[in-house]
C-alpha positions as CSV (number, residue, x, y, z in Angstrom):
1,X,-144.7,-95.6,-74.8
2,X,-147.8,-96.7,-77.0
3,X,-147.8,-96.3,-80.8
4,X,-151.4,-96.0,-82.3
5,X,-150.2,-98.6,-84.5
6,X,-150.2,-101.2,-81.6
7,X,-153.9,-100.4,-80.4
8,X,-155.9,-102.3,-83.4
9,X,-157.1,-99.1,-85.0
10,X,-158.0,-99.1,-88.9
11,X,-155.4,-98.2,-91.3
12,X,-158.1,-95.1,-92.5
13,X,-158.4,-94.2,-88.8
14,X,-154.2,-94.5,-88.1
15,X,-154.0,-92.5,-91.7
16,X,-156.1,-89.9,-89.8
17,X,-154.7,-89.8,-86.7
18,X,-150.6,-89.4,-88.7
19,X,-151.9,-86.2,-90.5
20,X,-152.3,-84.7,-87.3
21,X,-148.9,-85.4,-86.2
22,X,-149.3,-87.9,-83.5
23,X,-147.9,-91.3,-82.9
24,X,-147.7,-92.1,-79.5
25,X,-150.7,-92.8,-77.6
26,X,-151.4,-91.4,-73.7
27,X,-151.8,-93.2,-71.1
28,X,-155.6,-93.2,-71.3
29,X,-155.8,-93.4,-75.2
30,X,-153.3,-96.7,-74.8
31,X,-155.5,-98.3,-72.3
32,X,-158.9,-97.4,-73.3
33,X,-159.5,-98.0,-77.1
34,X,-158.2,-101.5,-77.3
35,X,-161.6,-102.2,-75.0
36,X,-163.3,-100.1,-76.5
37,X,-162.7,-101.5,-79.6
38,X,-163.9,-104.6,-78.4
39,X,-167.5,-103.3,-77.8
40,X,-167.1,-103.4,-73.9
41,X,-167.9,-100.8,-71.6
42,X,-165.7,-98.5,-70.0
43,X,-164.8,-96.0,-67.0
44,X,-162.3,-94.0,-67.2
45,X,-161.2,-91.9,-64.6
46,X,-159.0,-89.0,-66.9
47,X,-158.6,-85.3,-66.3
48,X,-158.8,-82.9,-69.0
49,X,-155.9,-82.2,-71.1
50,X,-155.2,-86.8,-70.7
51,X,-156.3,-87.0,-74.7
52,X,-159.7,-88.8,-73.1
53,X,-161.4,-87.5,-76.2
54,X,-159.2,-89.5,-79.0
55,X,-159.6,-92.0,-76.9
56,X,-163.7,-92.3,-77.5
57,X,-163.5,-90.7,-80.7
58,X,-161.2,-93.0,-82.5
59,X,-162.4,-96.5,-81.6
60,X,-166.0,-95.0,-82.2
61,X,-165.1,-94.3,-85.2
62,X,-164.1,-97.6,-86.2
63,X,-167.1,-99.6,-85.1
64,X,-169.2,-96.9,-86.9
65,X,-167.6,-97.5,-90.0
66,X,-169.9,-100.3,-91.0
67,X,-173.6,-99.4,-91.3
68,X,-175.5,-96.3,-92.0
69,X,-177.7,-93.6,-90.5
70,X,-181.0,-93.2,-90.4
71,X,-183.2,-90.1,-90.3
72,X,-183.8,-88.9,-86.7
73,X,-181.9,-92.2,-85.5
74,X,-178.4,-91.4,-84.1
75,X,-176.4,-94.8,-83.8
76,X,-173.8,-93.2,-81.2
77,X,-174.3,-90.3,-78.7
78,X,-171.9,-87.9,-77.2
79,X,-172.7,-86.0,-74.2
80,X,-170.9,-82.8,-73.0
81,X,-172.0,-81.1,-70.1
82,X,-170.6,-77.3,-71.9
83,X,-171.2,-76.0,-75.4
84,X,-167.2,-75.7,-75.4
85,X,-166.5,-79.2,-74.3
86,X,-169.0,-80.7,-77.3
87,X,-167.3,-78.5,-80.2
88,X,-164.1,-79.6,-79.1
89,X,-165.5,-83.3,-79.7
90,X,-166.8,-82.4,-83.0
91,X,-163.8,-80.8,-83.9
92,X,-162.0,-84.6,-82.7
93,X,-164.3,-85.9,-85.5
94,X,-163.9,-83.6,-88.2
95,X,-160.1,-84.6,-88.1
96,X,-160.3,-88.3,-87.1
97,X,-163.4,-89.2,-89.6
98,X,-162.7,-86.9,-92.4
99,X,-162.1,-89.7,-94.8
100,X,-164.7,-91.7,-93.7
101,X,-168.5,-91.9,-94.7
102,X,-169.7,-91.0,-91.1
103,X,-171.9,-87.9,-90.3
104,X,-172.2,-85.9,-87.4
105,X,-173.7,-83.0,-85.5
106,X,-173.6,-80.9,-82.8
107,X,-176.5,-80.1,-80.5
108,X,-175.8,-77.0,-78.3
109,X,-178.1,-73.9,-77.4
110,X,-177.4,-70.8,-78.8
111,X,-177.7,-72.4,-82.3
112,X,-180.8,-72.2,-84.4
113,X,-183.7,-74.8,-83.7
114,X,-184.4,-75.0,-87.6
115,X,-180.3,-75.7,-88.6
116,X,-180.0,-78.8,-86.3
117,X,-183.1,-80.1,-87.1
118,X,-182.2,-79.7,-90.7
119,X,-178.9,-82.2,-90.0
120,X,-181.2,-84.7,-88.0
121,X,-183.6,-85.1,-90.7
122,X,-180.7,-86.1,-92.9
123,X,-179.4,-88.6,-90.1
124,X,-176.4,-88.4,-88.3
125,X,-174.0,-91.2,-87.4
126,X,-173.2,-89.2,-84.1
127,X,-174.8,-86.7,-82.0
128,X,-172.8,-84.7,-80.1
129,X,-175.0,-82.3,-77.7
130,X,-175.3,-81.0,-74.1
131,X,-178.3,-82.6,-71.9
132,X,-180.5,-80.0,-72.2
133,X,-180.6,-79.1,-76.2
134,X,-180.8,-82.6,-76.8
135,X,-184.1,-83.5,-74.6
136,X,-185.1,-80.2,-76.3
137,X,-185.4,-81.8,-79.4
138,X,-186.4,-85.0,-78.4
139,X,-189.4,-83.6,-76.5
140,X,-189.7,-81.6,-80.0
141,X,-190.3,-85.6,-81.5
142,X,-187.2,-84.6,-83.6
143,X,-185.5,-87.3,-82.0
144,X,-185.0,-91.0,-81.4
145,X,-182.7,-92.6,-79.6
146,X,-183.9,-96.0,-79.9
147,X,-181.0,-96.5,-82.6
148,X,-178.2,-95.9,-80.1
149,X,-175.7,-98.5,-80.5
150,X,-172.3,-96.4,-78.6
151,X,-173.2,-94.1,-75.7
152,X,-170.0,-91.8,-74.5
153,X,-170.9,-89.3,-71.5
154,X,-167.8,-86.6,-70.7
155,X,-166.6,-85.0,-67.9
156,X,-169.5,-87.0,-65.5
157,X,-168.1,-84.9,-62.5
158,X,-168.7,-81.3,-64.3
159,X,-172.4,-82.5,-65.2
160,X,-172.9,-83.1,-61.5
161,X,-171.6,-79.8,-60.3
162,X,-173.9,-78.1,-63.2
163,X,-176.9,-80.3,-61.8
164,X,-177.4,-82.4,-65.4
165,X,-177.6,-85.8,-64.2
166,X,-181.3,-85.7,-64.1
167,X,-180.8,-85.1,-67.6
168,X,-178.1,-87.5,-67.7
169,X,-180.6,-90.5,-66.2
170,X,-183.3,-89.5,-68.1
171,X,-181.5,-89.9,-71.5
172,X,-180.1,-93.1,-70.6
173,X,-183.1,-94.2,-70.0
174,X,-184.3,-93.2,-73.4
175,X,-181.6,-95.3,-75.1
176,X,-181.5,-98.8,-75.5
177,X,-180.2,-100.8,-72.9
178,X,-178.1,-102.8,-74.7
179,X,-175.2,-101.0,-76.1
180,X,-171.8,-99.7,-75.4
181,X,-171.0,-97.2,-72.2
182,X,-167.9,-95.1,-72.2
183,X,-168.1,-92.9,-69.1
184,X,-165.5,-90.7,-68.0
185,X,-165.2,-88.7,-65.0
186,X,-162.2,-86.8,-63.0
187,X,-163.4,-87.6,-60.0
188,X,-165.7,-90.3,-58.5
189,X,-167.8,-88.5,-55.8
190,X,-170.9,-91.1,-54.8
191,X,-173.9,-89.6,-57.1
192,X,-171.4,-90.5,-60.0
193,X,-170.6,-93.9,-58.6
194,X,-174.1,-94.9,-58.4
195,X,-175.0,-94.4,-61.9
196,X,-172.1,-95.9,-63.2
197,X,-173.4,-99.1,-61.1
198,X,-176.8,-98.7,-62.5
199,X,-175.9,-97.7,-66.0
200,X,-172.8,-99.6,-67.1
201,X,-172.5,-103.4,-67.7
202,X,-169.3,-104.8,-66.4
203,X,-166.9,-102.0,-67.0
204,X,-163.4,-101.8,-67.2
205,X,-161.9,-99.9,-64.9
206,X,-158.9,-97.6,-66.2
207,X,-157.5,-94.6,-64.2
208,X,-155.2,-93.0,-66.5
209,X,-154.2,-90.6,-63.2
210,X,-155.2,-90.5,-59.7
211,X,-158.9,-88.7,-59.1
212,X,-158.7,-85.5,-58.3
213,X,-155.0,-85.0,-59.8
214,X,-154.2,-82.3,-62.5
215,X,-153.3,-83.6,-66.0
216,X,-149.1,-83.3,-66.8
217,X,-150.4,-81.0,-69.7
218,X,-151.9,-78.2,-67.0
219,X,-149.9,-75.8,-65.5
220,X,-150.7,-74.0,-62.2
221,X,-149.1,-71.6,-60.1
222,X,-149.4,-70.3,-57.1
223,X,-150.0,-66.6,-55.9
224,X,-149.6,-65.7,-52.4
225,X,-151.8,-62.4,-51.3
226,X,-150.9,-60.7,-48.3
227,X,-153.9,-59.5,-47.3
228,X,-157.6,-61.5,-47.6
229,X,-159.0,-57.8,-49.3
230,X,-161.2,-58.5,-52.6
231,X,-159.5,-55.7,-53.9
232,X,-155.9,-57.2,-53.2
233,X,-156.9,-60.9,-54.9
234,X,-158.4,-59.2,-57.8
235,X,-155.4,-57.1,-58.8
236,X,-153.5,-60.4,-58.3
237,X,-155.8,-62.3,-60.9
């Protein structure tokens, strides 16, 4: 077992992560943020429910600390492939950079235009956002992403089943090439492995699980119907 205290973390960022309770790192949080602490890129093959998004959140965090935003000009970028998956990242940063001078926002649709825009103006240290609301405002020329210093994509696998990663090339393509990758995926199907080749420089490798396993955290059960009726597997669910 990993302590967070072990990992090279700030004392302001351990202080953080102690008023929530935790101590001991996962798997993927114990492997992960000492590289990416260290500016390198990284894959990481994680399920849900493996504490993946401490494990971005915290050592981005801590290189962030240092520097300010400009207007328009994120200088790290998260992206979700659901409006559920990018609050629960902002959420991650509301309680691991609450005592921190770091800004952030969150970029999903079925928010208004004019409140978002309002935040970029400002400047944010991080933008969190789903592909498409976020070339939405870049194609607004609310946008640069010439500033990005700390790219993280999430759940790579989801965005491919969703059909984002046109999206997904495009906006790397809009950021610098020069700057930190943190990819994670559950799985590694081919389209995923290709643009982790063309994308990431050098990665390190971690597989917190096996692909395609579920996370210790997730419970399943298995029904057994019968009968293959609709009606039968519906009163099941």
């Amino acid at each position: 077992m990993t302590e967070f205290s072990d990992l090279g973390l700030s004392p302001a960022t351990l202080a953080a992560v102690a008023a929530t309770g935790y101590t001991t790192a996962t798997p993927i949080q114990a492997e992960a943020i000492p590289m990416a602490l260290q500016g390198l890129d990284v894959l990481g093959i994680a399920q849900t429910g493996t504490g993946k998004t401490a494990a971005f959140t915290l050592p981005m965090i801590d290189r962030l600390a240092a520097g300010r935003a400009k207007a328009r000009m994120p200088r790290a970028l998260v992206i979700a492939p659901t409006r559920e998956l990018a609050d629960q990242v902002s959420m991650s940063f509301e309680k691991y950079a609450k005592d921190q001078k770091l800004s952030w926002a969150l970029l999903i649709g079925g928010v208004s235009f004019k409140d978002q825009e309002l935040k970029l103006d400002r400047g944010v240290d991080v933008l969190i956002a789903t592909p498409g609301r976020l070339l939405d405002h870049f194609e607004r020329g609310k946008l640069l992403m010439t500033g990005v210093q700390i790219m993280v994509v999430d759940e790579a696998d989801r965005m491919l089943d969703m059909g984002f990663i046109p999206d997904l090339e495009r906006i790397f393509k809009l950021t610098p090439a020069k700057k930190q990758t943190l990819f994670f995926s559950a799985t590694m199907p081919p389209e995923i492995t290709r643009l982790t080749k063309q994308f990431l420089r050098d990665p390190v490798r971690i597989e917190a699980s096996r692909p395609a396993t579920t996370a210790e955290t997730i419970t399943q059960n298995l029904v057994r119907i019968p009968t293959a009726d609709p009606k039968a597997k519906r009163t099941a669910l």
